[in-house]
N, CA, C and O of each residue as an XYZ file, in Angstrom:
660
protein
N      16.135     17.723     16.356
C      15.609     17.723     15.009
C      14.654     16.530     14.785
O      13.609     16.545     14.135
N      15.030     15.832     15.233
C      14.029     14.243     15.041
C      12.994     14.758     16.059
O      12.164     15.593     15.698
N      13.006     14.506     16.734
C      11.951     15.049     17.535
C      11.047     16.058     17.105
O       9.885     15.656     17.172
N      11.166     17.295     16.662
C      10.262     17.846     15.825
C       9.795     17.444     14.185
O       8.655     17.764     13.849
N      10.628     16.793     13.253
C      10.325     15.870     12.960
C       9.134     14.825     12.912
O       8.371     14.506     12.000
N       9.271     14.342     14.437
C       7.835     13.471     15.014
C       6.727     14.190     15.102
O       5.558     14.028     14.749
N       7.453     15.184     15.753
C       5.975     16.369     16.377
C       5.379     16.428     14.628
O       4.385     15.718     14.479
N       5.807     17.097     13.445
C       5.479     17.760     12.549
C       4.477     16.092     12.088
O       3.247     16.090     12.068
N       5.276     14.903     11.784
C       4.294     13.813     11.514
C       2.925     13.894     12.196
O       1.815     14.135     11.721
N       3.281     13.650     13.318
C       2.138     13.590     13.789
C       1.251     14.694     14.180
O       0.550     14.423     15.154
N       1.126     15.626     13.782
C       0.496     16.815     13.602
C      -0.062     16.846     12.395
O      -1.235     17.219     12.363
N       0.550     16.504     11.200
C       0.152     16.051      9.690
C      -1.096     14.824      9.739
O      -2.181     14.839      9.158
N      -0.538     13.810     10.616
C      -1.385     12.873     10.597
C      -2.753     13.294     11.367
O      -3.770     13.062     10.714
N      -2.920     13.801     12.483
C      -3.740     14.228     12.740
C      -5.204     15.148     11.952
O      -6.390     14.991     12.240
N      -4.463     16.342     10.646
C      -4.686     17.274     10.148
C      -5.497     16.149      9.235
O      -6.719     16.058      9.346
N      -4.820     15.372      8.407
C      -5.468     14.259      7.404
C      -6.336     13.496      7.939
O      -7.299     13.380      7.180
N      -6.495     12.723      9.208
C      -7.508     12.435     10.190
C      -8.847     13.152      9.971
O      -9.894     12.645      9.568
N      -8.611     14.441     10.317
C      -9.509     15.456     10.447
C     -10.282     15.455      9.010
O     -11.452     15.089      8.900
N      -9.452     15.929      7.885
C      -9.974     16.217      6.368
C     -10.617     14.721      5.918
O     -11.671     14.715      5.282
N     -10.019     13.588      6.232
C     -10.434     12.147      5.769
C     -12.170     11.960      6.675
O     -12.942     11.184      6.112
N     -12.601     12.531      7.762
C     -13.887     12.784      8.394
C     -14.509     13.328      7.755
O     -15.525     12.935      7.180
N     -13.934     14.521      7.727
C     -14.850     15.414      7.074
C     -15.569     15.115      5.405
O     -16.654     15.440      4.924
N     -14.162     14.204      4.736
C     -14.797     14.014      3.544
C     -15.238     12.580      3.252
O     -15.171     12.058      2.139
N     -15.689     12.005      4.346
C     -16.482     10.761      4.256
C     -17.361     11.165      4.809
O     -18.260     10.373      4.527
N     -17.893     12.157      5.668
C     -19.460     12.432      6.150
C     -19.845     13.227      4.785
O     -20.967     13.287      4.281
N     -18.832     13.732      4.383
C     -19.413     14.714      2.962
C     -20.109     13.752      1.733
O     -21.139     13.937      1.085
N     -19.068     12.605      1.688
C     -19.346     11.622      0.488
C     -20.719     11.129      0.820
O     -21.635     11.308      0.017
N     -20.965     10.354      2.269
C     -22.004      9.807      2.329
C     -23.553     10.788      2.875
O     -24.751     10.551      3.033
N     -22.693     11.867      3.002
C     -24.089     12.675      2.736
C     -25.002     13.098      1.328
O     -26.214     13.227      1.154
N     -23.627     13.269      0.273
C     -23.771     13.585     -1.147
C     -24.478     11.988     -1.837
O     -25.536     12.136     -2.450
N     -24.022     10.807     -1.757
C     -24.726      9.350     -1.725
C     -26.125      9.605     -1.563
O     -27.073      9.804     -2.322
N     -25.889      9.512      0.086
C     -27.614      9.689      0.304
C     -28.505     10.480     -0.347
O     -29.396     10.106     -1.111
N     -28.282     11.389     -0.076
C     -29.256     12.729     -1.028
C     -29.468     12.529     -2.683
O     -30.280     13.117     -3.397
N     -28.499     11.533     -3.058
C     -28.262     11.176     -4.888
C     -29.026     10.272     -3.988
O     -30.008     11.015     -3.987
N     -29.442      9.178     -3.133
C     -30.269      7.959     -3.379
C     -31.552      8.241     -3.478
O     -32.343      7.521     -4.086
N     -31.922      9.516     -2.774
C     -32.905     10.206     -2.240
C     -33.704     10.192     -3.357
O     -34.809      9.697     -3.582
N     -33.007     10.767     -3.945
C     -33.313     12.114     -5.209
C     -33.655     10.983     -6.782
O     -32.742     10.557     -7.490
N     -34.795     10.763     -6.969
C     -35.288      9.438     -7.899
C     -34.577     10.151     -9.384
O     -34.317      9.260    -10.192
N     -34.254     11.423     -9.840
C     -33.738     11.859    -10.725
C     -32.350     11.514    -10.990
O     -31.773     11.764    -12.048
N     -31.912     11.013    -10.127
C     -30.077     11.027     -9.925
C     -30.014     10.101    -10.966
O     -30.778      9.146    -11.108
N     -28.726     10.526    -11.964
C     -28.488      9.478    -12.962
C     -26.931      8.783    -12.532
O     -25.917      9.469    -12.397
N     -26.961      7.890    -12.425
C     -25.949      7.052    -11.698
C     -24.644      6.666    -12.772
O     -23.469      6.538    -12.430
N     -25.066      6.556    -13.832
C     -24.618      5.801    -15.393
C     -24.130      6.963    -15.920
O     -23.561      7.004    -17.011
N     -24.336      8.015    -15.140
C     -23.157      9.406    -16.023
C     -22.201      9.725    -15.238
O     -21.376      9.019    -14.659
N     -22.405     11.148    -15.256
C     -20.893     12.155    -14.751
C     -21.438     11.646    -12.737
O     -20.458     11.180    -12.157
N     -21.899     11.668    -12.411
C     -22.815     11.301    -10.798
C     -21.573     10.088    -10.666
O     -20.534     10.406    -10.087
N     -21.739      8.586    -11.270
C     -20.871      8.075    -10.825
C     -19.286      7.756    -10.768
O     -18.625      7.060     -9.998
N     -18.931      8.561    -11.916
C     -17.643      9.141    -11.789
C     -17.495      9.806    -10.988
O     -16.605      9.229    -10.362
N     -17.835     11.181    -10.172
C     -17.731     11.600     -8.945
C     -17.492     10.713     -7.940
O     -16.750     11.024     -7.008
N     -17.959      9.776     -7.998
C     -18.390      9.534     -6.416
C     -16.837      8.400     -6.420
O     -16.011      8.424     -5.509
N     -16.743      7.520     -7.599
C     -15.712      6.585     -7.750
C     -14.274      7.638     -7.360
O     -13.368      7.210     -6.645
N     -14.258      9.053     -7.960
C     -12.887      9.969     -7.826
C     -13.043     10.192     -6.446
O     -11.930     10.238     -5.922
N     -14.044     10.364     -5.557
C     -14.261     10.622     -4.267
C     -13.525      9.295     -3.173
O     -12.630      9.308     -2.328
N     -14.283      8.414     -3.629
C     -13.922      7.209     -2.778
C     -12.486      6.738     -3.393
O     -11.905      5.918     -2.683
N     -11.912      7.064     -4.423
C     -10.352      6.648     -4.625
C      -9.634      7.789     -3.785
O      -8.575      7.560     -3.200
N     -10.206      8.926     -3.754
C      -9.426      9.798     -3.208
C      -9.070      9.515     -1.551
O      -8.133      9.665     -0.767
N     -10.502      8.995     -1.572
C      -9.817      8.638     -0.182
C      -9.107      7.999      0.393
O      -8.335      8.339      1.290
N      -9.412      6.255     -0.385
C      -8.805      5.517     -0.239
C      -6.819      6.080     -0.490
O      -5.929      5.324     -0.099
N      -6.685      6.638     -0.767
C      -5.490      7.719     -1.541
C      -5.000      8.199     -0.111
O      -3.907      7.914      0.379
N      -5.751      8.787      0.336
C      -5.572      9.374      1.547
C      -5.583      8.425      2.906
O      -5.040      8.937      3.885
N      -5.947      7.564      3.016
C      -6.129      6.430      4.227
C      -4.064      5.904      3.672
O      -3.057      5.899      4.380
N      -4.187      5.658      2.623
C      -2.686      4.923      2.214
C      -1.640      5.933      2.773
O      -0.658      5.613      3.442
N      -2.098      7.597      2.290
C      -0.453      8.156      3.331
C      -0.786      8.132      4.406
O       0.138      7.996      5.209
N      -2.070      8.232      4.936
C      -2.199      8.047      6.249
C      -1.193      6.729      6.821
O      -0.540      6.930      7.845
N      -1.108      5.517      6.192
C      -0.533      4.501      6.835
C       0.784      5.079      6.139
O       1.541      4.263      6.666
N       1.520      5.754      5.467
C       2.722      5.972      5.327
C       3.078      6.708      5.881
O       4.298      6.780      5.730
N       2.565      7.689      6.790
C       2.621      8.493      7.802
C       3.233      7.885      9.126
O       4.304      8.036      9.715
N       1.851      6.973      9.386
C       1.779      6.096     10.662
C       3.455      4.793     10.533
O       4.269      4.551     11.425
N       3.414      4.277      9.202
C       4.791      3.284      9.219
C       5.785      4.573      9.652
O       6.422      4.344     10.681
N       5.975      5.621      9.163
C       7.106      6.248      9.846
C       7.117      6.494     10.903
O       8.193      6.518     11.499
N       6.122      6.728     11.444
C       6.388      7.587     12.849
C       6.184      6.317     13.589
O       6.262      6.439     14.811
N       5.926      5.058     13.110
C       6.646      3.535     14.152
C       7.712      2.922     14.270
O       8.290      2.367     15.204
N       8.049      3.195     12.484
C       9.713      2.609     12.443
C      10.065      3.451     11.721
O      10.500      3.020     10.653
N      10.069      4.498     11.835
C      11.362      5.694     11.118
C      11.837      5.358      9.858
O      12.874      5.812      9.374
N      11.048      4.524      9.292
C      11.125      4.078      7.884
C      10.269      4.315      6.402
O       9.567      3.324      6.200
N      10.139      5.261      5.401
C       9.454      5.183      4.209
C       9.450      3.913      3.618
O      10.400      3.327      3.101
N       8.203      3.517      3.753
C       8.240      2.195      3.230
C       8.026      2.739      1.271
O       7.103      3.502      0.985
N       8.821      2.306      0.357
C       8.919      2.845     -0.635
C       8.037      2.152     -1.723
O       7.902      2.495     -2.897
N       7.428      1.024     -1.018
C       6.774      0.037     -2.035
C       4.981      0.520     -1.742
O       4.068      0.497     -2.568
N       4.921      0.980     -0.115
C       3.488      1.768     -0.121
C       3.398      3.022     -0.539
O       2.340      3.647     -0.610
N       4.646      3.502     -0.875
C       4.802      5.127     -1.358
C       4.452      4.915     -3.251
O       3.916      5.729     -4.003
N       4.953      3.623     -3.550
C       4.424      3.465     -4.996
C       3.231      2.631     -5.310
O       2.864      2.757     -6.478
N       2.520      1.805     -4.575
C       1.312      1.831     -4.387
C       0.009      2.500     -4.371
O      -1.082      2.003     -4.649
N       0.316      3.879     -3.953
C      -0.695      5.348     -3.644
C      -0.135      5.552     -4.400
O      -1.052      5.654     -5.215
N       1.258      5.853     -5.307
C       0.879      6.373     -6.555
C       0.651      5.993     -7.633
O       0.642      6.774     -8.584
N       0.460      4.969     -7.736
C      -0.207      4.090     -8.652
C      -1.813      4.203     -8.269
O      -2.496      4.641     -9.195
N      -2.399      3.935     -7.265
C      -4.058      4.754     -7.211
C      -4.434      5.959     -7.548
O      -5.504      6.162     -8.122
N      -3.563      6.939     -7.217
C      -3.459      8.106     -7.702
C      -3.429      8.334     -9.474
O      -4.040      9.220    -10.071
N      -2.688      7.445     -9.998
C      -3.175      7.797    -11.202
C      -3.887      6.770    -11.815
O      -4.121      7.009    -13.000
N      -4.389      5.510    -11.326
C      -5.439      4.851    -11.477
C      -6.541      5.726    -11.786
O      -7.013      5.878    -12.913
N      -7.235      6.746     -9.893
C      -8.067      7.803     -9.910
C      -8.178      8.580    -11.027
O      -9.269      8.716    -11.582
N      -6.983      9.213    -11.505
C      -6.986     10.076    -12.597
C      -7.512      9.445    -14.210
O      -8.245     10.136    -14.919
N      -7.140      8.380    -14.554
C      -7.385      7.447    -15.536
C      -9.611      7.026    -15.399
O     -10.478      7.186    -16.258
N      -9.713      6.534    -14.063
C     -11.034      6.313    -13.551
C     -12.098      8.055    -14.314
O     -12.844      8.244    -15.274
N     -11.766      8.573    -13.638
C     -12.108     10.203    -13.654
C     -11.786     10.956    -14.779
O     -12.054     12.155    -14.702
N     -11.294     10.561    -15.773
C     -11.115     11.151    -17.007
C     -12.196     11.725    -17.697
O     -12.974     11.152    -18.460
N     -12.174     13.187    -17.282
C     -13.660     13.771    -17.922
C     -13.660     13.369    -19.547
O     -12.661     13.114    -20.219
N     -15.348     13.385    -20.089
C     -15.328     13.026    -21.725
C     -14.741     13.527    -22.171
O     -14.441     14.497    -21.475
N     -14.078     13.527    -23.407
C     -13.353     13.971    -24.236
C     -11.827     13.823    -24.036
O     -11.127     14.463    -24.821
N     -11.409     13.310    -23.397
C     -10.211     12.938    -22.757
C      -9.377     12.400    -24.068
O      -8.223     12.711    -24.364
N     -10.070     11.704    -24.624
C      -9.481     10.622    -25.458
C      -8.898     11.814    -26.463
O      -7.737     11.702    -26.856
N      -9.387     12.514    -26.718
C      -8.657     13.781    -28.036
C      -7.519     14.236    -27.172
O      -7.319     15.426    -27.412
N      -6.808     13.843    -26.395
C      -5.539     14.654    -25.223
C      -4.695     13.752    -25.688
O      -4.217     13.096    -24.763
N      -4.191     13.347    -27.047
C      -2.845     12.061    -26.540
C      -1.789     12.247    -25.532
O      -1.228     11.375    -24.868
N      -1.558     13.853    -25.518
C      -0.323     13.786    -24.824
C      -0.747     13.397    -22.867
O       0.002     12.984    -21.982
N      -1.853     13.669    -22.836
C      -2.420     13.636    -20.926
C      -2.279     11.870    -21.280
O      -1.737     11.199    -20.402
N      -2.691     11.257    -22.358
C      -3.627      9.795    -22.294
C      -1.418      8.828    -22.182
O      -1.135      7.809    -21.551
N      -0.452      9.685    -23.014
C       0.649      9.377    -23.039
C       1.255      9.215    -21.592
O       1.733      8.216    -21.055
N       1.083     10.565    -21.103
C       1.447     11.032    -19.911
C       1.057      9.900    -18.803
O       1.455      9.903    -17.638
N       0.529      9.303    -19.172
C      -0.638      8.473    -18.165
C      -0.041      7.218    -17.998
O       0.370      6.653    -16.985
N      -0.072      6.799    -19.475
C       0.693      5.438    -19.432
C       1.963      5.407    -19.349
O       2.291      4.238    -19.143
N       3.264      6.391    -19.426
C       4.414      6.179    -19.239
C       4.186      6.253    -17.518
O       4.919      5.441    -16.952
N       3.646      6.754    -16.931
C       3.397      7.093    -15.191
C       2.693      5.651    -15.242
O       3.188      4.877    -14.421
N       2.046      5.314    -15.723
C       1.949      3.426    -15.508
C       2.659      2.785    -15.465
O       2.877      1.947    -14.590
N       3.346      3.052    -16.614
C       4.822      2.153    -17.063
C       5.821      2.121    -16.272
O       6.459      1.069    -16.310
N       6.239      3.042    -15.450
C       7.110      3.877    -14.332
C       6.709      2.964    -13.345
O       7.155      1.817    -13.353
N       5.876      3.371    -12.456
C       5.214      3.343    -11.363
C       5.473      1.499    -11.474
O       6.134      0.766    -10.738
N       4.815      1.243    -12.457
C       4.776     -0.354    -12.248
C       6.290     -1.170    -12.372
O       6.567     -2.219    -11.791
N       6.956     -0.593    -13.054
C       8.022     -1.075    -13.065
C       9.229     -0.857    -11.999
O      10.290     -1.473    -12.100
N       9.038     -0.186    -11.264
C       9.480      0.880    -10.263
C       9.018     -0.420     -8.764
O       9.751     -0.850     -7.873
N       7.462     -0.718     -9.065
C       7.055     -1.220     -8.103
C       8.068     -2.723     -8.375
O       8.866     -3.199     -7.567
N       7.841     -3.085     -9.326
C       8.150     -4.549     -9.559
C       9.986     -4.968     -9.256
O      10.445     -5.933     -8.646
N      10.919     -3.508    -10.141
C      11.867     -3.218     -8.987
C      12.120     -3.627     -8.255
O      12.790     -4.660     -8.242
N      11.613     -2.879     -7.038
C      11.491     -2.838     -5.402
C      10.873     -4.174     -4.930
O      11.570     -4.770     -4.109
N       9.820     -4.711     -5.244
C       9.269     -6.042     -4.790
C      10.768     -7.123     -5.083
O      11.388     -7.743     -4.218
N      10.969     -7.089     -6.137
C      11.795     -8.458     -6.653
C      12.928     -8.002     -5.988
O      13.483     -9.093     -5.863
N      13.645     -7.252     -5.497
C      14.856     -7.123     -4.839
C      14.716     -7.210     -3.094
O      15.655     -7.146     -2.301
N      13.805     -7.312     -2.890
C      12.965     -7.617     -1.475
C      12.776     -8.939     -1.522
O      13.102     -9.587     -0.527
N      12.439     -9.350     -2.214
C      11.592    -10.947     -2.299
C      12.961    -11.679     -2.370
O      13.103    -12.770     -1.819
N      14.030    -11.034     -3.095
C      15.674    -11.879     -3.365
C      16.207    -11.512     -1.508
O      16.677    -12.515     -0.970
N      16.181    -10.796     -0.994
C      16.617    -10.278      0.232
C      16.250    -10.986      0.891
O      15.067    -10.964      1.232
N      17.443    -12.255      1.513
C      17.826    -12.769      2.718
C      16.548    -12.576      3.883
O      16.703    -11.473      4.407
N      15.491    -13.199      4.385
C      14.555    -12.534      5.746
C      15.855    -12.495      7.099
O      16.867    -13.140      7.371
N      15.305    -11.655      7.520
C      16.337    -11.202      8.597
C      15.544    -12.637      9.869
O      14.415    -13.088     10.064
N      16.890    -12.873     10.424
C      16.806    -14.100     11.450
C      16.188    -13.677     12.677
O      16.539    -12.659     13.272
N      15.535    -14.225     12.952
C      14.731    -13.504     14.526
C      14.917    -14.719     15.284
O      14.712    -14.571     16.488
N      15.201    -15.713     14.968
C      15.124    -17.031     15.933
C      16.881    -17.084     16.800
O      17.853    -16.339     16.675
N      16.723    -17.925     17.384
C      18.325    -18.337     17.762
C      18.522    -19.227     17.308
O      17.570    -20.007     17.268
N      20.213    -19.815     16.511
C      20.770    -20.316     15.832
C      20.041    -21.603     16.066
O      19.435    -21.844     17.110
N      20.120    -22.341     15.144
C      19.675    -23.886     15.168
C      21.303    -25.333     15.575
O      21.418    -26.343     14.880
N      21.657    -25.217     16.007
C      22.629    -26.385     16.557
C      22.466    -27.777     15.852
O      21.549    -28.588     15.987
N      23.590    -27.849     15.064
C      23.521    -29.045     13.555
C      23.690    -30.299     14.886
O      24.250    -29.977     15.933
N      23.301    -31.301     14.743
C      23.481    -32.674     15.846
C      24.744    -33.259     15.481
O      25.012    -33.600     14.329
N      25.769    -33.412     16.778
C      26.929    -33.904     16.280
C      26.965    -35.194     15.759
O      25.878    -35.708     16.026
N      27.800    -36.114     15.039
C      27.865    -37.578     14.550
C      27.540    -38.423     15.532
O      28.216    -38.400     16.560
N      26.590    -39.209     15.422
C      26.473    -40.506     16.499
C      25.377    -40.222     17.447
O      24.926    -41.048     18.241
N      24.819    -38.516     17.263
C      24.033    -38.322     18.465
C      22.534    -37.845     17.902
O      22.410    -36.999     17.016
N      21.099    -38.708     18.737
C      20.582    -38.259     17.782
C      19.875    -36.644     17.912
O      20.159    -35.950     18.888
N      18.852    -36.090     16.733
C      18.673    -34.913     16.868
C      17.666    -34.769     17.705
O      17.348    -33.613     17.984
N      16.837    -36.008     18.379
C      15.630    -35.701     19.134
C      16.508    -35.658     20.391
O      15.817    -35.843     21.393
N      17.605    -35.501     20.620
C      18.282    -35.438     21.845
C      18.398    -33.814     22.227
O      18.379    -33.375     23.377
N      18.534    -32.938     20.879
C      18.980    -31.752     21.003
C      17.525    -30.771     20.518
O      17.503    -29.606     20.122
N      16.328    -31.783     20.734
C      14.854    -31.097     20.754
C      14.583    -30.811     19.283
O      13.679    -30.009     19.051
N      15.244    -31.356     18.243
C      14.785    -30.848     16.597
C      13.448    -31.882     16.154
O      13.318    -33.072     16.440
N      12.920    -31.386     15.706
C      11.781    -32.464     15.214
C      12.419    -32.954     13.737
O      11.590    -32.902     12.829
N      13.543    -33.346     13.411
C      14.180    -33.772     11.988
C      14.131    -34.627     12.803
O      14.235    -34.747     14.024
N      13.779    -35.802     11.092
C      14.037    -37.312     10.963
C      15.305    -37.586     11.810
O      16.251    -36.800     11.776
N      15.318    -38.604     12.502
C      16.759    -39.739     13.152
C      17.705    -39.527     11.776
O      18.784    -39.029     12.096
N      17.614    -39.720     10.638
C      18.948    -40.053      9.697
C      19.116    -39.101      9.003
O      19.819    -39.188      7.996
N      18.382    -37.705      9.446
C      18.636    -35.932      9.014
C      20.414    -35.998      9.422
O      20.918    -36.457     10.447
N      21.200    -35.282      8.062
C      22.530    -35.367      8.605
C      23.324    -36.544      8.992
O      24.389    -36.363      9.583
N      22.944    -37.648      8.738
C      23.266    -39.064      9.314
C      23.704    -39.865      7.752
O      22.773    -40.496      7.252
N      24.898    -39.876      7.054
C      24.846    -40.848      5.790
C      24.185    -41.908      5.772
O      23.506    -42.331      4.837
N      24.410    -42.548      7.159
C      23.959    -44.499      6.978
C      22.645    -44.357      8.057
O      22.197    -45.328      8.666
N      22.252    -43.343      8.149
C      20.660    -43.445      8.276
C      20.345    -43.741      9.704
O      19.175    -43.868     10.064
């Protein structure tokens, strides 16, 4: 089961690979041709496109790396899983066709998914940030009484652990 599992990740990741090409030769073909083109109005609906385009992707590069963290350490990292969705509705907020503002309930909808998302994130950070770092070194050896610590290779002061110095 894990094993297909992997297979199915990385078959996904691949597939998004593929679509994330395709829609950055698309973006910067659609760019160019708007630079081209002396009519292009940049200051309207043109650069909202292009901002929902390039968040989208950026959107898409992020599960891409939530893809890739799993299939290295078999782990959902849950703080990049609320990250992308917090761009995600950044994007949506960015891209808000005119008239938006007459929607209270989408403009509501929006900010409680702010409110969520951020608090959700802040959550998860602060109970991480309180979490112990896991020890990767080998134990440190306290210097017994009378002996000093440059004996046992510590770079602490001579009267580290020492009352009378």
């Amino acid at each position: 089961m894990d094993r297909a599992e992997q297979q199915l990740a990385k078959l996904l990741a691949a597939v998004l690979v593929v679509v994330m090409v395709a829609a950055s030769v698309q973006l910067i073909w659609q760019v160019g041709w708007a630079l081209i083109s002396p009519s292009t109005d940049w200051l309207g609906s043109r650069l909202n496109r292009v901002l929902g385009d390039l968040l989208t992707l950026l959107i898409a590069v992020e599960v891409l790396q939530n893809i890739t963290s799993y299939l290295r350490r078999h782990v959902v990292q849950i703080e990049l899983v609320l990250l992308t969705a917090m761009t995600a509705v950044a994007r949506k907020v960015i891209v808000l066709p005119p008239g938006a503002e007459s929607k209270p309930e989408l403009l509501a909808g929006l900010g409680v998914a702010v409110l969520a998302l951020g608090a959700a994130y802040w959550l998860v950070r602060s109970l991480t940030m309180r979490r112990p770092p896991a020890r990767t070194g080998p134990a440190r050896r306290f210097p017994e009484p009378g002996r000093s610590p440059a004996a046992d290779g510590d770079d602490a002061p001579e009267s580290a652990g020492h009352p009378h110095g």
